[in-house]
N, C-alpha and C positions, 0 to 999 in steps of 0.2 A: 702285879697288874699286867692283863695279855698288850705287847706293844699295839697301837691302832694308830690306822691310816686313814686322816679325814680326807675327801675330793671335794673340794670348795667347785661346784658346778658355775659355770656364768654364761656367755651364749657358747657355750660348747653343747648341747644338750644332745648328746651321741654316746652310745656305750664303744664302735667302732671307732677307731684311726683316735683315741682321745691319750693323749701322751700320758695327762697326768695319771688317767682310772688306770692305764696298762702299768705304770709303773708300780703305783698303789698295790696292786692284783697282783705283780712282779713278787712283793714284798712278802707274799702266802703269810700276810696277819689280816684281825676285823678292819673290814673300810666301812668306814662311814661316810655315804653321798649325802652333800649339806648345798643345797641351794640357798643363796641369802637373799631374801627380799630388801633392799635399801635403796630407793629411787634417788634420796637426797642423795648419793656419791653422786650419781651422773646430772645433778643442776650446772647449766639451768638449762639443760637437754635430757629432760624425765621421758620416760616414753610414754607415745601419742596413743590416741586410742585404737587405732589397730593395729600397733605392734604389743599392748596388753591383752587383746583378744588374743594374737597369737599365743602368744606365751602361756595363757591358759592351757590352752590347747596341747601345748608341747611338752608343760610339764605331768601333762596327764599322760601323755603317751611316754614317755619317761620313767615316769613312776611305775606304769605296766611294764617295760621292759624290766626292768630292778629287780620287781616280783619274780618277775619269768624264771632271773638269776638266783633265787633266795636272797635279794635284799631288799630294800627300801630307799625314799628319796627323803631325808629331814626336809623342812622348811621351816626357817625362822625369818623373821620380819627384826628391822634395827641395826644400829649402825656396825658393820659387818668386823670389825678390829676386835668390839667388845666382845660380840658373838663368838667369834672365831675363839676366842680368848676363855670364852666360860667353855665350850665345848673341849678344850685342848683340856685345862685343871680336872674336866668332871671326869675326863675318860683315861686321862694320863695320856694323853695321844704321842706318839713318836714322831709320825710326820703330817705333814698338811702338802698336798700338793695340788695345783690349780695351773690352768693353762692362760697364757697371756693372752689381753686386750690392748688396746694402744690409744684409745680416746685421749684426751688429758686428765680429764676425772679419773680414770682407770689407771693411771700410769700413777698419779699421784694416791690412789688408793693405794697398790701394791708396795709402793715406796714404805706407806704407812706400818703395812702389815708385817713387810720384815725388817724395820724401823722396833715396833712395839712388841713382837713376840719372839725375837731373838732371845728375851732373857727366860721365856719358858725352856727352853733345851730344845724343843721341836725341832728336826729337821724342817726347813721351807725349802720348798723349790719349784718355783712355777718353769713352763715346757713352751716351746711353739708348737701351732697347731692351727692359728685362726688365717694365715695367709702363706703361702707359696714362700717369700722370703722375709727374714726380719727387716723390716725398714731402715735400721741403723747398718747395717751392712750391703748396699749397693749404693756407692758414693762417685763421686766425679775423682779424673784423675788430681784433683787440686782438693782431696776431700772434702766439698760439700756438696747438699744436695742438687739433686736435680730438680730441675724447674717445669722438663718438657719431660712428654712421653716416651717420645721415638727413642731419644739416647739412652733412657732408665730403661725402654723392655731390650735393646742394645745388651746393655751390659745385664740383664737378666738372662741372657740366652747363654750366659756365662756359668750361672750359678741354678738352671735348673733342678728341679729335684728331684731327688732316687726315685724310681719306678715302686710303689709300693708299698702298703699302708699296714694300720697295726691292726690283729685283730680282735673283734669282738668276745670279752670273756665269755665262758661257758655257765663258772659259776665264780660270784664274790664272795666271798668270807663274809659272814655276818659276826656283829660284836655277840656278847654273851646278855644283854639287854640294849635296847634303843634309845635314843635322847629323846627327849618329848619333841614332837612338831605341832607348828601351827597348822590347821588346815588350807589347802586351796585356797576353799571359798573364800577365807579369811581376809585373802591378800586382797580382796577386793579387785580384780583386772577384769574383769568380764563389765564391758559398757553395759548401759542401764537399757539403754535400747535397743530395739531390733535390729538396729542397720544394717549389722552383721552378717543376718541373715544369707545375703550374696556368696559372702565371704566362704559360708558354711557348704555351700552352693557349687565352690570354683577349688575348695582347696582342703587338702589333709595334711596340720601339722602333722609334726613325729617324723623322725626316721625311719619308720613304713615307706610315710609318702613322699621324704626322700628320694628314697630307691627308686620307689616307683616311678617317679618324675625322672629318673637320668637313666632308667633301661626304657623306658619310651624314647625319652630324645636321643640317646647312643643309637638306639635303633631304627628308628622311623625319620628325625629330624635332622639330626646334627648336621648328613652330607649334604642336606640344601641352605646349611644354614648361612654361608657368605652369600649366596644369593637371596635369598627369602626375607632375610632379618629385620628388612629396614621395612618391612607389608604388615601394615598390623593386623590386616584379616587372615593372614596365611600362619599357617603352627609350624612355623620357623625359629620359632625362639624356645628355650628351655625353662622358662618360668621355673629356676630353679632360686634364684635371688632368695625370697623369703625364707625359703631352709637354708640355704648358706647362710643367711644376716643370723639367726638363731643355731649356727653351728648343728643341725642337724646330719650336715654331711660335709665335709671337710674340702678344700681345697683339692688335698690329697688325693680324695675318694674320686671327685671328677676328675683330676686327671688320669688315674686308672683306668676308668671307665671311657674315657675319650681311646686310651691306648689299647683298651682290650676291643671295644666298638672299629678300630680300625685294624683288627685281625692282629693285633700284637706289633704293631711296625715300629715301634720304639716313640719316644720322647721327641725324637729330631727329622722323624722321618712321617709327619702327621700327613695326613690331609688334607687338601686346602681347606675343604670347612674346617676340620676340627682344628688345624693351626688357626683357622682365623676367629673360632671358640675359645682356646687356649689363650690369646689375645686378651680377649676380655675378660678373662680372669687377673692378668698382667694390671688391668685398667684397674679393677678392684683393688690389689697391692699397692695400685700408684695411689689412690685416693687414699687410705692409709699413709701412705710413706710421705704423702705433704701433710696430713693432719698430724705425723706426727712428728715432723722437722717444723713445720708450721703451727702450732697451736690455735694462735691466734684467729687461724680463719674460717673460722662457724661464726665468730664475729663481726670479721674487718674484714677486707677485700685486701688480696696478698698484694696488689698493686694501689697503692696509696692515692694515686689522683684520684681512683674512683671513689674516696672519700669525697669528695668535693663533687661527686653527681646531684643535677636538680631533680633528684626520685620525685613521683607524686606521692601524696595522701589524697585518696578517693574510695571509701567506704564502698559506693555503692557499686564503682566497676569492680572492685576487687570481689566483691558477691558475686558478680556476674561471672568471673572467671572462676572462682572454685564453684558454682555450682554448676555449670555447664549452656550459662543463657547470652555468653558473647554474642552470637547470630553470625559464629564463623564455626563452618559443622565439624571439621578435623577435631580444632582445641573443644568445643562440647562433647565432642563423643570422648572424648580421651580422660576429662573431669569427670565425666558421668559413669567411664568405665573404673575408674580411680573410687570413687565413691561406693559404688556395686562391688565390687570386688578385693578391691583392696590394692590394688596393683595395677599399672599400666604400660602399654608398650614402650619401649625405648623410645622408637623414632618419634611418636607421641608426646612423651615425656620433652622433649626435647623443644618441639613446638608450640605447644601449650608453654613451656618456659620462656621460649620466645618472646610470646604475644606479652603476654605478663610483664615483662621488665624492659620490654621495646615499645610494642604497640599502644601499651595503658602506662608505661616508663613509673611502676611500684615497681619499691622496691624489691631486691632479690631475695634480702631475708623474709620479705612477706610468700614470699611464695615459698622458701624452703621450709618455712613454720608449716604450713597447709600440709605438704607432701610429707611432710614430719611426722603430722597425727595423721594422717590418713593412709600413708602406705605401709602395707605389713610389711616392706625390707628394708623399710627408714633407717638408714645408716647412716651416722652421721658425717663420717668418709667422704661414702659416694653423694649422699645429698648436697653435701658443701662442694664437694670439688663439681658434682653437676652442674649448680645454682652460678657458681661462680663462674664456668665455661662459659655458659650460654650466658651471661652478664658482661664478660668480654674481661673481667677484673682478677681471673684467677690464674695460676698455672693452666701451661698448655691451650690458653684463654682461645674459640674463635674471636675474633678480631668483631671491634663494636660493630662495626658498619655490616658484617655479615648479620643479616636480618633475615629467619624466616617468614616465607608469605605462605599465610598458612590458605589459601584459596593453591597459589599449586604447587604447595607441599601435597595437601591433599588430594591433587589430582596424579599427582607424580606417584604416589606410595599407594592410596585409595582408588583405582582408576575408576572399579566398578560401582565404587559408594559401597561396598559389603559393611566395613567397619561403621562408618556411618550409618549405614542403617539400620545397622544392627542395635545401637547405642542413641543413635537419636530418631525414635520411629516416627513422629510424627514429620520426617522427610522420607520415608522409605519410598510414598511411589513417583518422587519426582526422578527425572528422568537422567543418566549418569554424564549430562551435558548439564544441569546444573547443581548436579546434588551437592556441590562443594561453593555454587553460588547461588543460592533460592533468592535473591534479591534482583536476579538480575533475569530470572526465570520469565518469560511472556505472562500477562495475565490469564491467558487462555489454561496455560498448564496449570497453573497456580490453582484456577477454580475447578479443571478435572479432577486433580486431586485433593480437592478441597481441605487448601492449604492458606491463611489468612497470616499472612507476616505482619506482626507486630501485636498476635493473638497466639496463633497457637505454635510458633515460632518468631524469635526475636530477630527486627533488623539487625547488621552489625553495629554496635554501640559503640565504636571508631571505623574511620577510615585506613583501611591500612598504608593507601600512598602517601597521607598526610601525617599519619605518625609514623612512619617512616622516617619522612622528612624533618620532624619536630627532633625527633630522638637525635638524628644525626647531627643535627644543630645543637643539640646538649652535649654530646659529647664533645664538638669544635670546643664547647668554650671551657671544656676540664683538659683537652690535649694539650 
């Protein structure tokens, strides 16, 4: 029997910079690419329903790439040990290689797999590939982890990485017959309804649109990006997130492309944008690197008094804030573009978290469930360490009493109401003196442009100086 090389696919879904396929391909025997469909490893963090849309998406342009190479993309559905297990017997496989994830579920799957199929003979050997550094290797001088940012990207400027990534095979070896696969459709990930439709609108899975997405922003974006970043009407940002969260384009590849974007000037000699790009990529490995010295906090709050917070339960503010009817325009536009698209601006993101776990004081897992199902780069990483920031209860935490006020946030980042008006139209033609407060608009404006608050826009359903104040008082009595 010909030795064969399985590639257990997971969010790597990249033929370029992918450690495992290059080594596979290295081996000049049949590979066989096996995507595993098994939601239950990742309970009780299954993915939401726009990061199953994505995925659709992504494995079809994957499956086209394959072809392109003379091969193909298996897909089987079930719990991925067995699977992995009948494919190795059928085909006599020599090795299985897969690139690492670091969730908890993922870390304890992997354990599993070369736990159980040691006594087949298979070589196993999963690779990095999904972050800049392994998180078990930048420690404090007293080895353990780090808590804060500054000192972890600190001693990351230590261990940056080589300049230069793997490349894309030309062609893979095909086996001499194929494993059966399930279809696609089968997997069932395509939501039932339209909503998508935005989605379809604003964005191209696959490693096409990748690329496409980071020779735009290397080119036209990235040098305004320390300034622009924090505007959510300005294309300041690299809306590259959801291909990275699905490995469509590696850590690696952006920094490449940030160093060849700034005429080749090395690693250490960026930009200020593109250092302060490279940055938040660092932020990306830090969210990693507590999730995975941390397990515990997609749960629990890494600082324990905020166990003992008086959270609310209120059904119907918490409607109000995922669907975009608080009657505070910044957090509506930013829920409204979240829901349309799939994705929202940072400084946004931020805000809208705010108001949620300050102003309406629900709690922060309720909000990181929302942004969970609903944004294509829901990562459980960045969701948790976000959620947690802006909650005051995590690493790197801002401080409780730093509260945004989302009236002049939004005039500070929105000057001209563009984002606003874009996302909430039925404010567009008030005037860029109130668009961030229509409640405090004259009546005169109000009826020019035949605006009826508490009809076809909603009062604010709090008070911001008085939850303010309430919040502040909640946390007096857990300090």
């Amino acid at each position: 029997m010909v030795e064969t090389a399985i590639v257990w696919f997971r969010r790597d879904l990249r033929l370029a910079d992918n450690p495992a396929l290059h080594q596979a391909v290295r081996r000049k025997v049949p590979v066989i690419p096996v995507y595993l469909h098994a939601p239950e490893t990742e309970a009780p963090w299954q993915p939401g329903s726009a990061a199953r849309y994505w995925l659709h998406r992504s494995l079809t342009a994957l499956e086209g790439e394959l072809r392109a190479r003379g091969s193909r993309l298996i897909l089987r559905t079930g719990e991925p040990v067995e699977v992995l297990e009948r494919l190795i017997a059928e085909f006599g496989a020599a090795y299985l290689y897969w690139n690492r994830l670091y969730e908890p579920a993922m870390l304890k799957l992997d354990a599993r797999v070369e736990s159980r199929l040691r006594h087949t003979g298979v070589s196993l050997r999963s690779f990095p590939g999904h972050l800049l550094n392994e998180p078990d290797t930048v420690l404090t001088r007293q080895g353990t982890p780090f808590k804060v940012f500054t000192p972890y990207w600190r001693e990351s400027q230590r261990r940056r990485p080589a300049a230069g990534t793997l490349p894309r095979p030309r062609r893979i070896a095909a086996p001499s017959r194929w494993p059966a696969s399930d279809r696609l459709a089968e997997l069932d990930l395509m939501p039932a309804e339209t909503w998508y439709d935005g989605m379809d609108e604003a964005w191209t899975p696959g490693c096409a649109g990748a690329q496409q997405v980071l020779r735009a922003f290397v080119r036209g974006h990235v040098q305004g990006y320390d300034r622009c970043r924090d505007y959510p009407s300005a294309d300041g940002v690299s809306r590259l997130s959801p291909h990275l969260h699905f490995g469509e384009i590696s850590p690696g590849q952006i920094v490449t492309g940030l160093i060849e974007g700034d005429r080749g000037r090395g690693l250490l000699s960026l930009s200020r944008a593109s250092g302060a790009f490279l940055r938040q990529l660092y932020w990306r490995d830090f969210a990693y690197y507590l999730l995975y010295h941390f397990p515990r906090t997609p749960e629990q709050p890494l600082y324990e008094k905020f166990r003992r917070f008086p959270w609310r339960k209120n059904r119907r503010l918490y409607d109000t804030w995922c669907h975009g009817r608080t009657g505070y325009p910044i957090v509506d536009a930013g829920m409204r573009e979240l829901w349309h698209t799939g994705w929202m601006h940072n400084r946004v993101r931020m805000i809208s978290a705010s108001f949620l776990v300050k102003d309406l004081m629900i709690h922060w897992h309720d909000g990181a469930r929302w942004f969970w199902d609903t944004l294509l780069d829901a990562d459980l990483a960045n969701n948790t360490l976000g959620w947690q920031w802006t909650a005051g209860c995590g690493a790197d935490a801002a401080p409780f009493f730093r509260i945004f006020n989302p009236v002049t946030q939004g005039e500070k980042f929105d000057p001209e109401g563009a984002y606003v008006r874009r996302w909430v139209p039925e404010l567009a033609e008030l005037s860029n003196r109130y668009i961030h407060r229509p409640w405090q608009a004259p009546p005169l404006e109000l009826e020019e442009v035949g605006l009826r608050l508490g009809r076809d826009y909603p009062a604010p359903v709090v008070d911001h100086a008085a939850a303010r104040q309430a919040a502040l008082e909640a946390y007096k009595r857990i300090k």
